[in-house]
mmCIF file of the N, C-alpha and C atoms, coordinates in Angstrom:
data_MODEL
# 
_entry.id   MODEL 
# 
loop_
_atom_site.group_PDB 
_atom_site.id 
_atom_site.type_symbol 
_atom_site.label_atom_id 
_atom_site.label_alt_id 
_atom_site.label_comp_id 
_atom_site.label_asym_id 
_atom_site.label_entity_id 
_atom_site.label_seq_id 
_atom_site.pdbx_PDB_ins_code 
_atom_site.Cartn_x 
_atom_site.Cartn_y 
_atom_site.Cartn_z 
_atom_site.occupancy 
_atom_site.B_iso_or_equiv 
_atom_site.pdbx_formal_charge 
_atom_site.auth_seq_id 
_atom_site.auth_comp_id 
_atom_site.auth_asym_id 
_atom_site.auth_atom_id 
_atom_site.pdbx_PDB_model_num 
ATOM 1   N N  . UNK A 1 1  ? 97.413  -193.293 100.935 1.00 0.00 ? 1  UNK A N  1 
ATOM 2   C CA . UNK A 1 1  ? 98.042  -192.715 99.759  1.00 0.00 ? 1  UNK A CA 1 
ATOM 3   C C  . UNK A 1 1  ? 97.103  -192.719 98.556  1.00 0.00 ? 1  UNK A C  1 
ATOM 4   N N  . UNK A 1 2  ? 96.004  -193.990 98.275  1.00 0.00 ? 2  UNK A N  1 
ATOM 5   C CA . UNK A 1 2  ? 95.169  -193.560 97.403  1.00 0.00 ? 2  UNK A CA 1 
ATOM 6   C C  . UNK A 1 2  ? 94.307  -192.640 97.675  1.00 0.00 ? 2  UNK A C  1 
ATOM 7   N N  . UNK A 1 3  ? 93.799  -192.594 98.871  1.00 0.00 ? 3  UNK A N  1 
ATOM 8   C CA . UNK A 1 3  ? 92.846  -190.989 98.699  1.00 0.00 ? 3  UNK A CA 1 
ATOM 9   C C  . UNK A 1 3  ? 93.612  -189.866 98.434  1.00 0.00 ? 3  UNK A C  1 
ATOM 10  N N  . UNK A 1 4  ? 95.018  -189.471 98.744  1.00 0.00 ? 4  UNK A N  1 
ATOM 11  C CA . UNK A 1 4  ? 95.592  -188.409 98.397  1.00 0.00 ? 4  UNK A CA 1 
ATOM 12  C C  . UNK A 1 4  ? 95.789  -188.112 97.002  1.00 0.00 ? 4  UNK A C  1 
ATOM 13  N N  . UNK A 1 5  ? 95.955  -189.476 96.448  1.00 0.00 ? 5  UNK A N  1 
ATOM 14  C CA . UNK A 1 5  ? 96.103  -189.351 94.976  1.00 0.00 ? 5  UNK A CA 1 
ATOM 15  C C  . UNK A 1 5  ? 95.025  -189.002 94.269  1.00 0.00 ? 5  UNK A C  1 
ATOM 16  N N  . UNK A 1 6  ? 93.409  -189.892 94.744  1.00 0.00 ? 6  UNK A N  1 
ATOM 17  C CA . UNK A 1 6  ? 92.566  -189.367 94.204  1.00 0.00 ? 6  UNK A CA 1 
ATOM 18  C C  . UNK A 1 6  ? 92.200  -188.026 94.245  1.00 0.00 ? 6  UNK A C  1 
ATOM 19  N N  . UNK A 1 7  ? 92.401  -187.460 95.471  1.00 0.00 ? 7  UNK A N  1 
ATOM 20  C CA . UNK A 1 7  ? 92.122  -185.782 95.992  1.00 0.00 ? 7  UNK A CA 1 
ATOM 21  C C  . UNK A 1 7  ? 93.000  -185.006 94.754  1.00 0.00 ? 7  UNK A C  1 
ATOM 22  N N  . UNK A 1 8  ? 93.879  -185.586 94.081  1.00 0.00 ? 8  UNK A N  1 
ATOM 23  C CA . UNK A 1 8  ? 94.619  -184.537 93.100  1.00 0.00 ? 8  UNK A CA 1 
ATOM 24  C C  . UNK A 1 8  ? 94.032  -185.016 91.955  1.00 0.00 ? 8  UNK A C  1 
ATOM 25  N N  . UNK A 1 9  ? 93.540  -186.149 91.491  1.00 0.00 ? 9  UNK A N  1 
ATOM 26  C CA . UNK A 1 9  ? 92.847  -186.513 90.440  1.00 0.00 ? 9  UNK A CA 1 
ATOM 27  C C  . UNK A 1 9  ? 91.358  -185.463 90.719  1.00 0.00 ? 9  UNK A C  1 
ATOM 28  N N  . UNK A 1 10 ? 91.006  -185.507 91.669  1.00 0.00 ? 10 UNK A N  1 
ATOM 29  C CA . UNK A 1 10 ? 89.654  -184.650 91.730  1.00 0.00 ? 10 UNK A CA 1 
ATOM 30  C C  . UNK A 1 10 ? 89.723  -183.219 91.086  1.00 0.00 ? 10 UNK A C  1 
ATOM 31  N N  . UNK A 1 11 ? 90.936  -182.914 91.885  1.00 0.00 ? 11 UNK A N  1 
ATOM 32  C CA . UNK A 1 11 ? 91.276  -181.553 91.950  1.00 0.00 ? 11 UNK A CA 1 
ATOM 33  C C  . UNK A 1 11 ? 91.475  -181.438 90.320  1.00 0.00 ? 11 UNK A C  1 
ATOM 34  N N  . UNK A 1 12 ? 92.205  -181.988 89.466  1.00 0.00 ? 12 UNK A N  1 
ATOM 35  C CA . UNK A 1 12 ? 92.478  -181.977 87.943  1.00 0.00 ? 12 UNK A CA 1 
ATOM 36  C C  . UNK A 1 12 ? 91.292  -181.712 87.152  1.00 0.00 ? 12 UNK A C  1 
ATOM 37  N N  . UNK A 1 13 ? 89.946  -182.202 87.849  1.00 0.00 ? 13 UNK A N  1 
ATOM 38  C CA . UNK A 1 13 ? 88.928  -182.722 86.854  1.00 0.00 ? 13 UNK A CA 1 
ATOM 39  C C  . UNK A 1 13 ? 88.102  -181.584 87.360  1.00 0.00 ? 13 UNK A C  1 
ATOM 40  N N  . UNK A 1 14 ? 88.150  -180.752 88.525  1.00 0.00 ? 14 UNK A N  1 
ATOM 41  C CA . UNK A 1 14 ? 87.229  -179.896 89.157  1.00 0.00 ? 14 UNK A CA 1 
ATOM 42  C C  . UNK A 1 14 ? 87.869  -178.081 88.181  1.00 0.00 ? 14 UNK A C  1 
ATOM 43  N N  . UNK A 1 15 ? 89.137  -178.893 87.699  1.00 0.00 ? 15 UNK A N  1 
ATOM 44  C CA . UNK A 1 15 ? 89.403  -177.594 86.501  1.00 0.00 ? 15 UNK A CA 1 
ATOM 45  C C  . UNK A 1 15 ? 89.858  -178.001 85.159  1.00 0.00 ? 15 UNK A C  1 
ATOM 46  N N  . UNK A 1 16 ? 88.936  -179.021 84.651  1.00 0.00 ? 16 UNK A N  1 
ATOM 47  C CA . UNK A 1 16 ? 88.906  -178.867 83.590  1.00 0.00 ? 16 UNK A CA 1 
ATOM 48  C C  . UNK A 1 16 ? 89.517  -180.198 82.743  1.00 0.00 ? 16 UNK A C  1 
ATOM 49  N N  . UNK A 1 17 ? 90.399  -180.767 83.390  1.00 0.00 ? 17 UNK A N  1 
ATOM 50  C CA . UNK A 1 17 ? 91.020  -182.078 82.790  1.00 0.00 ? 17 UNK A CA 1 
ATOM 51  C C  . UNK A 1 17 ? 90.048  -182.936 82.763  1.00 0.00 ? 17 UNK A C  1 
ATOM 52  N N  . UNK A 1 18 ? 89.887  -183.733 81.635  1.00 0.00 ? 18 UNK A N  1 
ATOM 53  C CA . UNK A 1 18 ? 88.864  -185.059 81.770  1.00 0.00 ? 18 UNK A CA 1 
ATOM 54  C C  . UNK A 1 18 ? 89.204  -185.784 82.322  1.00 0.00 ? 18 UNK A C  1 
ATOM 55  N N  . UNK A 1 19 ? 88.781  -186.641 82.775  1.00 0.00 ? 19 UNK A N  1 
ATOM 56  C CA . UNK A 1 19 ? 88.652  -187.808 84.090  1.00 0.00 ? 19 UNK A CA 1 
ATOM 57  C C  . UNK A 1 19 ? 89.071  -189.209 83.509  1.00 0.00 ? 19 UNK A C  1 
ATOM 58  N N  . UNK A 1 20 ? 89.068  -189.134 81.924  1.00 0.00 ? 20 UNK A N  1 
ATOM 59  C CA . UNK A 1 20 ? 89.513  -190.772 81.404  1.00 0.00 ? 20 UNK A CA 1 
ATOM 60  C C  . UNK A 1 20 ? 90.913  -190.679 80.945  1.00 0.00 ? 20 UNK A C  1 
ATOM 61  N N  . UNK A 1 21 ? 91.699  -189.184 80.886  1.00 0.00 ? 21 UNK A N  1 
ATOM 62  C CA . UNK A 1 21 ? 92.947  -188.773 81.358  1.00 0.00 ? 21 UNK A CA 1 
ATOM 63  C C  . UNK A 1 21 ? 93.939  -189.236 82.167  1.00 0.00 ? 21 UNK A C  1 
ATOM 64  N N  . UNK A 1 22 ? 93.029  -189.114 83.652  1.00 0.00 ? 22 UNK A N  1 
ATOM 65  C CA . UNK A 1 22 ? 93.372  -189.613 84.919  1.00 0.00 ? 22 UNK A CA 1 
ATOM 66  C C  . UNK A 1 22 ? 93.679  -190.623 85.580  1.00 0.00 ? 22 UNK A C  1 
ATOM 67  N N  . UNK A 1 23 ? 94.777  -191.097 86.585  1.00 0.00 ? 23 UNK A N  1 
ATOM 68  C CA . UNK A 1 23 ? 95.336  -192.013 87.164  1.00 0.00 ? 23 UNK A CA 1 
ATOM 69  C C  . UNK A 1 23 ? 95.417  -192.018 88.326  1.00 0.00 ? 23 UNK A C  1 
ATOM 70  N N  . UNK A 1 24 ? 94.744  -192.031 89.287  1.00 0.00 ? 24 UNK A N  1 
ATOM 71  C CA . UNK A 1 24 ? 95.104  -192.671 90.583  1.00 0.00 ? 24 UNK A CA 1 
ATOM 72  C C  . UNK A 1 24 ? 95.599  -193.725 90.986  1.00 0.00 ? 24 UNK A C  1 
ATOM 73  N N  . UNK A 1 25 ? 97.594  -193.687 91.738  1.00 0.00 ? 25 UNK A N  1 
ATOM 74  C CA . UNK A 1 25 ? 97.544  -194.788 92.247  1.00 0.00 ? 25 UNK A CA 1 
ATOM 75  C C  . UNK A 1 25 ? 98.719  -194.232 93.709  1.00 0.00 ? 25 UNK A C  1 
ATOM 76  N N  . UNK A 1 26 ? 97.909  -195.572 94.605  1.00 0.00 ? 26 UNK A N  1 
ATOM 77  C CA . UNK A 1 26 ? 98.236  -195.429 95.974  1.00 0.00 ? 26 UNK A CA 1 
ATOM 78  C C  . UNK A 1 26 ? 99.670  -196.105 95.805  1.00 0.00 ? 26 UNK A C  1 
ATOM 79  N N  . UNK A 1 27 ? 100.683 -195.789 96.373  1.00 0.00 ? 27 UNK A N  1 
ATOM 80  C CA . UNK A 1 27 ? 101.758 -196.755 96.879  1.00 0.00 ? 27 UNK A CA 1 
ATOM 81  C C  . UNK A 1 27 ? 102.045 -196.688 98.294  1.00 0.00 ? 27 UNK A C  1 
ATOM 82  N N  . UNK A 1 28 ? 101.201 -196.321 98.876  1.00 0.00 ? 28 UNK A N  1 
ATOM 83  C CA . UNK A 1 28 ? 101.394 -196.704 100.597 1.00 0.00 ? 28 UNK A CA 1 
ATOM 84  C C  . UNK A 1 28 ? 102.804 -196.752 101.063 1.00 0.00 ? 28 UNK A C  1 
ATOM 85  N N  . UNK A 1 29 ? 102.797 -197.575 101.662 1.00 0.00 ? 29 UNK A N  1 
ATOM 86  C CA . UNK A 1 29 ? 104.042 -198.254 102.451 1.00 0.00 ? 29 UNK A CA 1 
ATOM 87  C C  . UNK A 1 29 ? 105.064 -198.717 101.604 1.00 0.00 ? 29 UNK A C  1 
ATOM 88  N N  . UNK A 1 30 ? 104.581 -198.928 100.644 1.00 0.00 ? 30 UNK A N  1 
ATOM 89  C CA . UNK A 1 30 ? 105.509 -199.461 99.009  1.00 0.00 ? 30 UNK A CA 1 
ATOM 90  C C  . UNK A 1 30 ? 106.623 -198.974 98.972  1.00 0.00 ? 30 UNK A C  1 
ATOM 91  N N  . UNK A 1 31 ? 106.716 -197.408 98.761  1.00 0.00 ? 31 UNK A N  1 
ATOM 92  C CA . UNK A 1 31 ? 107.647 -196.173 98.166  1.00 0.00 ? 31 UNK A CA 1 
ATOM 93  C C  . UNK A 1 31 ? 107.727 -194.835 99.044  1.00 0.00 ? 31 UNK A C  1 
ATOM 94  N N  . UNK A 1 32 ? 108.032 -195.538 100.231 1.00 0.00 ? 32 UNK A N  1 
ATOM 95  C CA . UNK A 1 32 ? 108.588 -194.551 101.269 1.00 0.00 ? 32 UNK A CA 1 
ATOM 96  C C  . UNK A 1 32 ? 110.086 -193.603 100.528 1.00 0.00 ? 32 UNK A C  1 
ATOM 97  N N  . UNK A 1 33 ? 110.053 -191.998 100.888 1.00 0.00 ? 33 UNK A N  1 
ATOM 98  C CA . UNK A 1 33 ? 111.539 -192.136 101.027 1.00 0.00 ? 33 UNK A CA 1 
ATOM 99  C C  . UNK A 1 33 ? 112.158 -191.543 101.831 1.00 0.00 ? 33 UNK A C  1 
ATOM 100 N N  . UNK A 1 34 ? 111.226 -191.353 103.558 1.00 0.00 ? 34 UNK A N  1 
ATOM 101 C CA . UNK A 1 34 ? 111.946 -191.424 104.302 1.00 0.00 ? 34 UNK A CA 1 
ATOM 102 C C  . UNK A 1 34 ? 111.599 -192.819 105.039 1.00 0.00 ? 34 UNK A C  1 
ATOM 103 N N  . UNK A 1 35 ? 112.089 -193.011 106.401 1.00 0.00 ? 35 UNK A N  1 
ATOM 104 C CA . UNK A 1 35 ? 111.556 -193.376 107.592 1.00 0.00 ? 35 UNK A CA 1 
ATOM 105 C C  . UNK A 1 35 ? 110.174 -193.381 108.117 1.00 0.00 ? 35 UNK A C  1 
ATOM 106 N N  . UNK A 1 36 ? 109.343 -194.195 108.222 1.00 0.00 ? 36 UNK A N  1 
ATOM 107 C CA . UNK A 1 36 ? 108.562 -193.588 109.001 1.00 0.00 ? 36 UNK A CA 1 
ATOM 108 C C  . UNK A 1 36 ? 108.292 -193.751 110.345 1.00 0.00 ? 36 UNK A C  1 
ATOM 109 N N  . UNK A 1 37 ? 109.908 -193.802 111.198 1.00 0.00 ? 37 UNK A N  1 
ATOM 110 C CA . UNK A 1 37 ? 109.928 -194.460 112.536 1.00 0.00 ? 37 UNK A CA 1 
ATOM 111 C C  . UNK A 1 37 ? 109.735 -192.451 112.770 1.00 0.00 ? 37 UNK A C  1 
ATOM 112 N N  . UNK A 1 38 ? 109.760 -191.554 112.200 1.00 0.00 ? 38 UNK A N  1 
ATOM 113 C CA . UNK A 1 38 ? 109.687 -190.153 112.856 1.00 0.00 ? 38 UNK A CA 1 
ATOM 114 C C  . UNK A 1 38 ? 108.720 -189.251 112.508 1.00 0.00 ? 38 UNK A C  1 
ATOM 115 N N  . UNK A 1 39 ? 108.316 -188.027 113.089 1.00 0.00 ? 39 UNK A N  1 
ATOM 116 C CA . UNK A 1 39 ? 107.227 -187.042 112.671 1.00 0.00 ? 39 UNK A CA 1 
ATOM 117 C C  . UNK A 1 39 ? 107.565 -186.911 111.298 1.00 0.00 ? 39 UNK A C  1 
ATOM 118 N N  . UNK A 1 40 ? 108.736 -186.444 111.266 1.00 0.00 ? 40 UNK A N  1 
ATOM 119 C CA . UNK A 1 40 ? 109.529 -185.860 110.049 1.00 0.00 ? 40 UNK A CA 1 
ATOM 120 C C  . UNK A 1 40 ? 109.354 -186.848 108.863 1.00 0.00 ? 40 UNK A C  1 
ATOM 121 N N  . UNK A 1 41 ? 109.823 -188.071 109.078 1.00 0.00 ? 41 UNK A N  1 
ATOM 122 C CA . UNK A 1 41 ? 109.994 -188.941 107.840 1.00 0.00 ? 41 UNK A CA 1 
ATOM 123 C C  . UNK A 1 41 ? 108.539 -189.372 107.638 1.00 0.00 ? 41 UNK A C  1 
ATOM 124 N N  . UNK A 1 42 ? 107.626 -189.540 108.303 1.00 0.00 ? 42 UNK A N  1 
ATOM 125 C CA . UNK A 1 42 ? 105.747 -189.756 107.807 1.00 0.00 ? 42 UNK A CA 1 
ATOM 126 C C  . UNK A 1 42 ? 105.582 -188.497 107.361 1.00 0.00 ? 42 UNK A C  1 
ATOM 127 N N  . UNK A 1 43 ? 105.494 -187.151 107.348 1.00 0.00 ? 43 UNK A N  1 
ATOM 128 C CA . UNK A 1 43 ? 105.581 -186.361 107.011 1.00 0.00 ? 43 UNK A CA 1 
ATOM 129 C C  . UNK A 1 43 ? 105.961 -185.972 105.317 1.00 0.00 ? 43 UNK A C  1 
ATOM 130 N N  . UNK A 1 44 ? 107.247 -186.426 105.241 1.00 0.00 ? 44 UNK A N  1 
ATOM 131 C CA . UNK A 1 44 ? 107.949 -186.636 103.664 1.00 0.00 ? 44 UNK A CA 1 
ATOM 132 C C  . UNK A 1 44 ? 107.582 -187.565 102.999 1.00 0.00 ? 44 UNK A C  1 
ATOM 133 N N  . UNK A 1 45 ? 106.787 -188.350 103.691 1.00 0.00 ? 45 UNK A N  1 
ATOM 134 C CA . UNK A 1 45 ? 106.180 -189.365 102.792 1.00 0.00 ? 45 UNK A CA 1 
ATOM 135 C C  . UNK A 1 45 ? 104.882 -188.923 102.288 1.00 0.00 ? 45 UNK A C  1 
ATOM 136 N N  . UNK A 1 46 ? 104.172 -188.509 102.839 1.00 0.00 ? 46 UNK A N  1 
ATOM 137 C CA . UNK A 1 46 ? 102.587 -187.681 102.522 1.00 0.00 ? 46 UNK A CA 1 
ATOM 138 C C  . UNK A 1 46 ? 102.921 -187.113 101.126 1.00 0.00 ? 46 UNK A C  1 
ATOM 139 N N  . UNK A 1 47 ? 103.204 -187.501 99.902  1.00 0.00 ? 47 UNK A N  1 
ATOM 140 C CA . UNK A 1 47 ? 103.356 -186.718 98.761  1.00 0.00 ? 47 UNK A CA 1 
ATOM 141 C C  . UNK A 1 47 ? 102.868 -187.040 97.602  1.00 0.00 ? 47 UNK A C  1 
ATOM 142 N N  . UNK A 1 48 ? 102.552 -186.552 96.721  1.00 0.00 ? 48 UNK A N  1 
ATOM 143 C CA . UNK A 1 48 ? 102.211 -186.728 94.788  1.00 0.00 ? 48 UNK A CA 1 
ATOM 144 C C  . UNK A 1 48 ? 103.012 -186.515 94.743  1.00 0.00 ? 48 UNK A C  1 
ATOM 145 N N  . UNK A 1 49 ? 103.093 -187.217 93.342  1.00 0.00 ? 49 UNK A N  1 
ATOM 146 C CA . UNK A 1 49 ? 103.743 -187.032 92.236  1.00 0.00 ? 49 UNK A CA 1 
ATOM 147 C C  . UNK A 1 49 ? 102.428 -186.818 91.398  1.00 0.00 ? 49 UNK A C  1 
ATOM 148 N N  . UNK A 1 50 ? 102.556 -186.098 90.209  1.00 0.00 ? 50 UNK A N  1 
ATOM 149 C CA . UNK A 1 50 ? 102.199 -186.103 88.833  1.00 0.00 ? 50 UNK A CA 1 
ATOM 150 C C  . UNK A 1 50 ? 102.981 -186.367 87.639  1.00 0.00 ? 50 UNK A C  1 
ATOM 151 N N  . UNK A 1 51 ? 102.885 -187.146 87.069  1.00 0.00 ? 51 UNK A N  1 
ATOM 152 C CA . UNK A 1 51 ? 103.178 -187.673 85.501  1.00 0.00 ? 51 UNK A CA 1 
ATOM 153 C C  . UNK A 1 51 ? 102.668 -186.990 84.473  1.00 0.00 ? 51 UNK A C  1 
ATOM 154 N N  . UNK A 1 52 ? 102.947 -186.729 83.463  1.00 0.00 ? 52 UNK A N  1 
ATOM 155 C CA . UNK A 1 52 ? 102.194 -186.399 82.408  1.00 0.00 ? 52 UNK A CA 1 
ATOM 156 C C  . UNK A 1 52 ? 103.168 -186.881 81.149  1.00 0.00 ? 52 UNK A C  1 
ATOM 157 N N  . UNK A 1 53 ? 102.275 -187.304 80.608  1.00 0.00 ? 53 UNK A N  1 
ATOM 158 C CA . UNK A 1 53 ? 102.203 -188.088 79.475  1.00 0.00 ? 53 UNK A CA 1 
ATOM 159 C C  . UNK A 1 53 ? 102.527 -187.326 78.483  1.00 0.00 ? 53 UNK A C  1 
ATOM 160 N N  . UNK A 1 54 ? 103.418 -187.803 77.020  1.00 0.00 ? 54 UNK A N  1 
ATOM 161 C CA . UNK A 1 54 ? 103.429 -186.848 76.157  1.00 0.00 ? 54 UNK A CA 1 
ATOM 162 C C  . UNK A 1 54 ? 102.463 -187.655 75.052  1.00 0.00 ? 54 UNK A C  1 
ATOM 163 N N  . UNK A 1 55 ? 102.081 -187.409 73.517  1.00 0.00 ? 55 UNK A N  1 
ATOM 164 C CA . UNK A 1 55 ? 101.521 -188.017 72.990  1.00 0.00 ? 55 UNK A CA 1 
ATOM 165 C C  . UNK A 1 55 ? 103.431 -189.577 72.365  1.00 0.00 ? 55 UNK A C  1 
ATOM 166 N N  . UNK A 1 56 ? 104.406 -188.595 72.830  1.00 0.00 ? 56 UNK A N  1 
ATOM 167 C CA . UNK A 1 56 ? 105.347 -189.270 71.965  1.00 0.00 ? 56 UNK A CA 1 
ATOM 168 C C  . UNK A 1 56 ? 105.730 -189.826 73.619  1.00 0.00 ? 56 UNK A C  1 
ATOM 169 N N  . UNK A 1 57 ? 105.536 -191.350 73.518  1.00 0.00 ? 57 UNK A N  1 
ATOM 170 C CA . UNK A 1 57 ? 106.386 -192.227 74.520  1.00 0.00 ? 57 UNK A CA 1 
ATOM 171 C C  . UNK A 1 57 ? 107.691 -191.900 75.028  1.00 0.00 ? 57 UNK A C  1 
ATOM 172 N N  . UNK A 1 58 ? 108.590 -191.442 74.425  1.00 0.00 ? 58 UNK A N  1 
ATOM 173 C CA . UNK A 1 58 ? 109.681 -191.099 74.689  1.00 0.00 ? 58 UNK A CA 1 
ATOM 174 C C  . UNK A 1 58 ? 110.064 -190.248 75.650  1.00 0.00 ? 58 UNK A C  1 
ATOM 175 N N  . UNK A 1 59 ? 108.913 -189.058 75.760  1.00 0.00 ? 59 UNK A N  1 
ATOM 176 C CA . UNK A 1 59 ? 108.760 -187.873 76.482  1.00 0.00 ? 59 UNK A CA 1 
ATOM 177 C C  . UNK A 1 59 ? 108.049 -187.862 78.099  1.00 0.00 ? 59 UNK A C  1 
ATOM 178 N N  . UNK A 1 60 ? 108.672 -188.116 79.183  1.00 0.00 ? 60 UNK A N  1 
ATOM 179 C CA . UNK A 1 60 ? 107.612 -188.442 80.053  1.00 0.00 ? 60 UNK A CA 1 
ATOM 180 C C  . UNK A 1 60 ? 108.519 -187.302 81.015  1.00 0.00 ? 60 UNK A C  1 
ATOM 181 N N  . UNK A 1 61 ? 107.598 -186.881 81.570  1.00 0.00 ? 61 UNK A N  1 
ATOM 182 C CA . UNK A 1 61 ? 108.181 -185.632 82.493  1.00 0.00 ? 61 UNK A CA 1 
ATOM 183 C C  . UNK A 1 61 ? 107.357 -185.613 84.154  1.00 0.00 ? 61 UNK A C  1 
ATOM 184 N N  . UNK A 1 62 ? 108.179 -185.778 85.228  1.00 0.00 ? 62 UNK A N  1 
ATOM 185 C CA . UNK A 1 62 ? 107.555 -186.138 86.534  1.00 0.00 ? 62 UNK A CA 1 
ATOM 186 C C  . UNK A 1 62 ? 107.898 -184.871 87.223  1.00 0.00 ? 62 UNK A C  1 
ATOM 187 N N  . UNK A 1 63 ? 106.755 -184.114 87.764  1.00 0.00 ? 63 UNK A N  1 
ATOM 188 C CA . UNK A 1 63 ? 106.718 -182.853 88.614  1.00 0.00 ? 63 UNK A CA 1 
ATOM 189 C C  . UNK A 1 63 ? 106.419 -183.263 90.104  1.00 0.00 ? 63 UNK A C  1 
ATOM 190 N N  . UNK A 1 64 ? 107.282 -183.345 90.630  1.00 0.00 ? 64 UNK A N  1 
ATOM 191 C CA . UNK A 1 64 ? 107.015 -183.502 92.557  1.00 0.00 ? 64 UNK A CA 1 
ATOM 192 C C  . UNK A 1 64 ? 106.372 -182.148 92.778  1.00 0.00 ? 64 UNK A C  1 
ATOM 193 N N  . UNK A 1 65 ? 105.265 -182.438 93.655  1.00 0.00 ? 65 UNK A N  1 
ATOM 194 C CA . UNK A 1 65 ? 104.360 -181.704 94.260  1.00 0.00 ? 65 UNK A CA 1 
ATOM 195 C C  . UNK A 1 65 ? 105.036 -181.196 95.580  1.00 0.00 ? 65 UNK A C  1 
ATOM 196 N N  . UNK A 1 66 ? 105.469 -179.904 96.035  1.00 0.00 ? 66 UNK A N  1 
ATOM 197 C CA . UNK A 1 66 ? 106.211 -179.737 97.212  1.00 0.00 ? 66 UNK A CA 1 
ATOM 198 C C  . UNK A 1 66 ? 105.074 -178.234 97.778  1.00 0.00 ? 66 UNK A C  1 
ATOM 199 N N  . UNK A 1 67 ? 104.784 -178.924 99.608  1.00 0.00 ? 67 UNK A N  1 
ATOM 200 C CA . UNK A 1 67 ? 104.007 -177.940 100.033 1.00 0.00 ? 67 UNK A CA 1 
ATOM 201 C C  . UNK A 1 67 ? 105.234 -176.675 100.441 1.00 0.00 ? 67 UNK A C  1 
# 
């Protein structure tokens, strides 16, 4: 899960976002939300998220990445 995360941190910085911006973090096995006794549920787990930050704390907005 951290290389996937980094692969989208890459991807951010390969157009243009600065890199001290950026957050990579793995949660592995941590924050399943399926199963992963099946194809299907390892599958739904393979995912980003992105966060983005507002300058005002209050404001935090989470975009799921869906292939």
């Amino acid at each position: 899960s951290t290389a996937r995360a980094s692969s989208v941190v890459r991807l951010f910085i390969e157009n243009g976002v600065e890199a001290y911006r950026l957050t990579a973090v793995g949660y592995g096995e941590n924050r399943p939300i399926e199963s992963n006794d099946t194809p299907e549920g390892r599958k739904r787990n393979r995912r980003v998220s992105v966060m983005i930050l507002s300058a005002d704390p209050d404001k935090v907005t989470e975009i799921p990445i869906v292939e």
